[in-house]
C-alpha positions as a printed Julia matrix, in Angstrom:
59×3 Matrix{Float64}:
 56.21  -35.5   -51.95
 57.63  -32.04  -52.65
 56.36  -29.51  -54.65
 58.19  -29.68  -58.38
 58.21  -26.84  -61.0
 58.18  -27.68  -64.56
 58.06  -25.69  -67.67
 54.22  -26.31  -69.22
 55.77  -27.55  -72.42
 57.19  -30.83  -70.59
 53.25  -31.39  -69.9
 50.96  -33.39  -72.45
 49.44  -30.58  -74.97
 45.83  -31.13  -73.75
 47.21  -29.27  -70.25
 50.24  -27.42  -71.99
 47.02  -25.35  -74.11
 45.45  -24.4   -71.29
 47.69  -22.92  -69.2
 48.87  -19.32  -69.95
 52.18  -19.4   -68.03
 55.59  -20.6   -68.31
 55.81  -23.21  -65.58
 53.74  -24.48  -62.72
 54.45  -25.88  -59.8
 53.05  -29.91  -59.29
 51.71  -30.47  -55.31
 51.0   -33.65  -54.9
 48.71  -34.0   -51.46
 47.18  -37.61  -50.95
 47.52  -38.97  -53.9
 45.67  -35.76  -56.03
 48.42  -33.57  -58.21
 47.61  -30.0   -58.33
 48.96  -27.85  -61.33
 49.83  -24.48  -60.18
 50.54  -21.79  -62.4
 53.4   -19.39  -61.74
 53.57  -15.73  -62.17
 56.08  -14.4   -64.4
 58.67  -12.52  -61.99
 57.89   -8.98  -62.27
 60.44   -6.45  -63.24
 63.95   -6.05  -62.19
 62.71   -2.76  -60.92
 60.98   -3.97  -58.08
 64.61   -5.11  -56.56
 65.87   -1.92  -56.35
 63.17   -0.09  -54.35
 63.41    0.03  -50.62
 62.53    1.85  -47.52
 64.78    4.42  -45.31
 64.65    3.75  -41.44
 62.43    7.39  -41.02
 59.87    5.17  -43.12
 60.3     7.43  -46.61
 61.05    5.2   -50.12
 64.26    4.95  -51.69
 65.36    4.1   -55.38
């Protein structure tokens, strides 16, 4: 199976209260589903920073 990524509401509230993110991704593996939790994306920010050829950081 592929991995799916659902928002934690869609789960049943026993697992919806106990995870503190927004949506996790499902693995299944041999019949055993794993609930991963995924990081909310981090600042817009971070896009814009990158790296001259000479090795020195750009904005």
């Amino acid at each position: 199976m592929t991995d799916m990524i659902v928002d934690v509401q869609t789960l049943p509230e026993p697992i919806f209260s106990r995870i503190h993110a927004t949506k996790v991704k499902i693995h299944e593996e041999d019949g055993v589903f794993t609930l991963i939790p995924l990081k909310m994306e981090r600042s817009n920010i971070d896009k814009f920073i990158g790296m001259f050829s000479d090795g020195k950081l750009s904005s």
